[in-house]
N, C-alpha and C positions, 0 to 999 in steps of 0.2 A: 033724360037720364033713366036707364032702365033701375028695374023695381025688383025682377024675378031673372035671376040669372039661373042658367044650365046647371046643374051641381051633379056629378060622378062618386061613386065610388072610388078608390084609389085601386080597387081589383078590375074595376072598370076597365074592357078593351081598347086600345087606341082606336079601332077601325067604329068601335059603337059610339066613343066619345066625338068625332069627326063629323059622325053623323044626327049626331044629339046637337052638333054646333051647327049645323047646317039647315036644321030642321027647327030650330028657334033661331035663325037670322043672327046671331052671337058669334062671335070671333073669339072669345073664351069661356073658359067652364074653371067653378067651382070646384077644386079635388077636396072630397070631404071623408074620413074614417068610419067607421057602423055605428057610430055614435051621432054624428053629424058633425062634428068639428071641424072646420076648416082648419088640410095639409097644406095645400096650397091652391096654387090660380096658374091655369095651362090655355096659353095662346095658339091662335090659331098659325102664327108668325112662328110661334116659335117649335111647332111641329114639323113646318116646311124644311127650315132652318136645319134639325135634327136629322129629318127624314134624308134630306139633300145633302147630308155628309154622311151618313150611314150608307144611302145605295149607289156612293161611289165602290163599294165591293161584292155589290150583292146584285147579282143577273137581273135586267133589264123586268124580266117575268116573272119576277118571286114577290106576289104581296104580303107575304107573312111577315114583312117586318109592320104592318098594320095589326099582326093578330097578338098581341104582346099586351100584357094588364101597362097600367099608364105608367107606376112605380118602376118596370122591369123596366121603360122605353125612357124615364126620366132617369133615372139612378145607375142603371148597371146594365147601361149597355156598352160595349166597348168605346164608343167615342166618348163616353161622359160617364165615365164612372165614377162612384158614388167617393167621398169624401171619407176614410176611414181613420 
């Protein structure tokens, strides 16, 4: 059972947090506020999942839907908007 999990800021980039999972061998990360409080827990499943219904509109060659803070790409992005 791991000890030291990945932990982001929520302003945190999806393209930086992808690779903060990558580079400590983890499949999810920590989303935590300036304080340190745990918002939430962001899988790596569930970025695919996201990602793969989002770039059924969005040209083959555009990675910027990786340059988006984590909150823009969980909450308010057109497929999954935010709960108001």
């Amino acid at each position: 059972m791991l000890k030291n999990y990945v932990k982001v800021l929520s302003t945190t980039i999806l393209k930086e947090t992808i690779q903060l999972m990558h580079e400590g061998q983890q499949t999810s990360v920590l989303v935590v506020d300036a304080e340190g409080l745990l918002e939430g827990i962001l899988t790596l499943g569930e970025v695919q999942r996201r990602v793969f219904k989002m770039t059924d509109d969005i040209p083959k060659d555009d990675s910027a839907i990786l340059d988006v803070h984590i909150l823009d790409f969980l909450f308010k992005s057109q497929c999954f908007p935010a709960n108001t």
